[in-house]
Residue frames relative to the residue before (quaternion, step in Angstrom):
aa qw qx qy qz dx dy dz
X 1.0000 0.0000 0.0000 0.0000 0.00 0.00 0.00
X 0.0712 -0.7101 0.6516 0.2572 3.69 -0.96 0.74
X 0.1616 -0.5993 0.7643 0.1747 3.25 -2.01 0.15
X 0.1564 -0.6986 0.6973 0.0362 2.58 -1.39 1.46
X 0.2528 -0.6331 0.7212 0.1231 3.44 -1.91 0.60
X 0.3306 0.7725 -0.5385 0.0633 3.77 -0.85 0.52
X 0.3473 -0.7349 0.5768 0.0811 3.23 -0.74 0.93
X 0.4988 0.6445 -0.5448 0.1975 3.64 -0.79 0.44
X 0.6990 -0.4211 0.3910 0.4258 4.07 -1.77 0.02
X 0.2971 -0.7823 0.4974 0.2287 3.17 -1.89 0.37
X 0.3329 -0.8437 0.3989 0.1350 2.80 -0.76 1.25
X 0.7409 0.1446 -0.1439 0.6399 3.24 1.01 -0.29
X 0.3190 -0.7269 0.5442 0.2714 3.92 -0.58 0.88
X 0.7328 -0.4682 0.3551 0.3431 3.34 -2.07 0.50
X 0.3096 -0.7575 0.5696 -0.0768 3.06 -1.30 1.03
X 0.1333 -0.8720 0.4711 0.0014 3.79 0.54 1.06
X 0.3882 -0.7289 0.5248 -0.2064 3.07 -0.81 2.12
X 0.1859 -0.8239 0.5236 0.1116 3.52 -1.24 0.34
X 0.0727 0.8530 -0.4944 -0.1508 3.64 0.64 -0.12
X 0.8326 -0.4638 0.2154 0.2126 2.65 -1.84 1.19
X 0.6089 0.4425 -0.4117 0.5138 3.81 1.16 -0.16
X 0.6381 -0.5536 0.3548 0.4006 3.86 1.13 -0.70
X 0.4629 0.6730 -0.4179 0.3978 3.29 1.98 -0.18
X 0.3915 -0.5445 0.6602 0.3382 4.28 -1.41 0.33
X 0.0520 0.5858 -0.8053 0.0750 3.10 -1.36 0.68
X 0.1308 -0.6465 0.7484 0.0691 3.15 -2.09 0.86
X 0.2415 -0.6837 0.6755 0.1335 3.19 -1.61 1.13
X 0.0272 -0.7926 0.6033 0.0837 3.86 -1.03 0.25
X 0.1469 -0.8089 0.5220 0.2272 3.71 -1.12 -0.41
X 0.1280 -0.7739 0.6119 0.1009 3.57 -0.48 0.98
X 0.2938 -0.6578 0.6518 0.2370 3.76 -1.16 0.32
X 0.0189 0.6534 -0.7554 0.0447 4.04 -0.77 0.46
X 0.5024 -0.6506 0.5424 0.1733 3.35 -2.26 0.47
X 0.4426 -0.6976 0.4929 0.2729 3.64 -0.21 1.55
X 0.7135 -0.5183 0.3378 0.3290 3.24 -1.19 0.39
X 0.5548 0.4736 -0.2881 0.6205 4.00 1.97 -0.04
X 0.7618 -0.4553 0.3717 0.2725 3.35 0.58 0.29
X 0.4548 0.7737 -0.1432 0.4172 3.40 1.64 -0.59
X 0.3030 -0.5465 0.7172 0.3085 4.04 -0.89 0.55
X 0.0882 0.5605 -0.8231 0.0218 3.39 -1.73 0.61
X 0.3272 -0.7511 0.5639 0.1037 3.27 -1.24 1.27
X 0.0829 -0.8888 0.4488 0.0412 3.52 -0.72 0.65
X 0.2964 -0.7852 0.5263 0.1365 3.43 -0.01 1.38
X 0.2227 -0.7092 0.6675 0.0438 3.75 -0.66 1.52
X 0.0473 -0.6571 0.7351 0.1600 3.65 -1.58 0.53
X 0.1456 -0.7599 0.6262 0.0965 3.50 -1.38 0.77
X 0.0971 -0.7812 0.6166 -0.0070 3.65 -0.98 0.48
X 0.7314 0.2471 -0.1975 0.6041 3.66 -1.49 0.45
X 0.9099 -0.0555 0.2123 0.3519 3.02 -2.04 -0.74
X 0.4340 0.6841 -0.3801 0.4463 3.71 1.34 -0.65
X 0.7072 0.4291 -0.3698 0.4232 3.56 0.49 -1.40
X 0.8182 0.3239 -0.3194 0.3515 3.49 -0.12 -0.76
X 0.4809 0.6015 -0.4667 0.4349 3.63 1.34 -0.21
X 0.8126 0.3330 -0.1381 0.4581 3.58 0.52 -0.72
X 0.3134 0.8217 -0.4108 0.2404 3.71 1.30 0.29
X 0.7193 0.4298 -0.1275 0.5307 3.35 1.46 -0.92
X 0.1055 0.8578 -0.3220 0.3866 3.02 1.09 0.59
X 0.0925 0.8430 -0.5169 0.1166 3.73 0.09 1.11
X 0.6774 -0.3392 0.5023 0.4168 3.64 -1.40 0.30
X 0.8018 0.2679 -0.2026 0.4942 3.91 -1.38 0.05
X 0.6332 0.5426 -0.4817 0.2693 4.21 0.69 -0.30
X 0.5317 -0.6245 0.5632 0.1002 3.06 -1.03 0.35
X 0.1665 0.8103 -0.5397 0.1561 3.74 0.00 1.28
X 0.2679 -0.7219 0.6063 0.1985 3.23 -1.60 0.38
X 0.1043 -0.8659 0.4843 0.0686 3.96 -0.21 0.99
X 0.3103 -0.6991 0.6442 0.0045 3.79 -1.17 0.79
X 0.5543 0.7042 -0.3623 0.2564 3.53 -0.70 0.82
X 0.4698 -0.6233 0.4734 0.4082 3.50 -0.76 0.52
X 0.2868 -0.7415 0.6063 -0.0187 3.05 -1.14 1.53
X 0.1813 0.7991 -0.5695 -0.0647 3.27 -1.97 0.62
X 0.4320 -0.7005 0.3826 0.4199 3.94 -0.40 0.07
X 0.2871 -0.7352 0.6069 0.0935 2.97 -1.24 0.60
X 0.1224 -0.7500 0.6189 0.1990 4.10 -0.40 0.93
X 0.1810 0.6085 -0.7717 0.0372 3.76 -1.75 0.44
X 0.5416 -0.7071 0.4417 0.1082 2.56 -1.74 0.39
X 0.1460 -0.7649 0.5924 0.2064 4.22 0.05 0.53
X 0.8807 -0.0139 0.1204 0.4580 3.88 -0.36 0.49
X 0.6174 -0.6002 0.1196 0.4943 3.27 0.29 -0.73
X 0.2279 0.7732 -0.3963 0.4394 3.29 1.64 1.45
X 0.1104 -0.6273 0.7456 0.1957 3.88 -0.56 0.47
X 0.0470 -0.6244 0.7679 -0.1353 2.71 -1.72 1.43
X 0.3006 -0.7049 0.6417 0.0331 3.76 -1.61 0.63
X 0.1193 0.7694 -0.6070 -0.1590 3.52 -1.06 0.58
X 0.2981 -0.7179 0.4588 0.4305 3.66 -0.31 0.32
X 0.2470 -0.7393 0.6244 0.0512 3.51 -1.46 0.85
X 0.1912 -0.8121 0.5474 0.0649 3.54 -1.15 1.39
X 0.3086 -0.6809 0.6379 0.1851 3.27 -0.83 0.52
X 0.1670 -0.8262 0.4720 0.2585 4.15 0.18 1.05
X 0.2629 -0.6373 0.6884 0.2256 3.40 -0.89 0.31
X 0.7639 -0.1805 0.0727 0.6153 3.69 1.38 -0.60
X 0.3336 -0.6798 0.6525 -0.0292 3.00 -1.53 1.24
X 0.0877 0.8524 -0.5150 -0.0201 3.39 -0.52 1.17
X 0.2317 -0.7803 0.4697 0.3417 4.25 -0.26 0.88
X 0.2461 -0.8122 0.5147 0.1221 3.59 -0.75 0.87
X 0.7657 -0.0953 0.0433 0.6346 3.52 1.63 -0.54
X 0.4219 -0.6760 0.5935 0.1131 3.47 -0.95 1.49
X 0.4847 -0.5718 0.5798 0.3195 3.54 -1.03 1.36
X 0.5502 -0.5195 0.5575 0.3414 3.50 -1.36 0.15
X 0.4885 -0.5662 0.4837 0.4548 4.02 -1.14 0.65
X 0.1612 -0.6650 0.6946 0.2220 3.08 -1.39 -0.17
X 0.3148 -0.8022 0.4953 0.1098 3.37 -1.26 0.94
């Protein structure tokens, strides 16, 4: 099993899901700087009590995720590409984007 820890912005806010047994799940994406300096995007799952902890969730926040972690391969055109996907065990917000008006 891997656990992953990563800390980075969201880029795309939670989305609330049903799955085929009837359970809510939320999927999100945060972007964070690979260890070259790079955006890597990172597709977070939440479950249980997770979903509603992270509902408010907004573009520009600033989280810290926990979770068993794996890659995922697809293809964009005719490019293999990978994103790594977490499954949170926890989702912590560390800094609300400012409102915009």
């Amino acid at each position: 099993m891997n656990i992953t820890v990563i800390t980075g912005i969201v880029s795309h806010p939670p989305e609330t899901k049903t799955s085929q047994k009837g359970n809510a799940y939320s999927v999100f994406t945060i972007k964070s700087k690979n260890t070259f300096g790079y955006d890597s995007y990172v597709k977070i799952y939440a479950f249980g009590k997770m979903v509603e902890k992270i509902a408010g969730l907004q573009p520009r926040d600033m989280v810290c995720a926990t979770g068993e972690s794996k890659t995922e391969a697809y293809m964009k055109g005719n490019d293999p590409k990978s994103i790594l996907i977490v499954a949170a065990s926890n989702v912590e917000i560390l800094v609300k984007a400012p409102a915009t008006v």
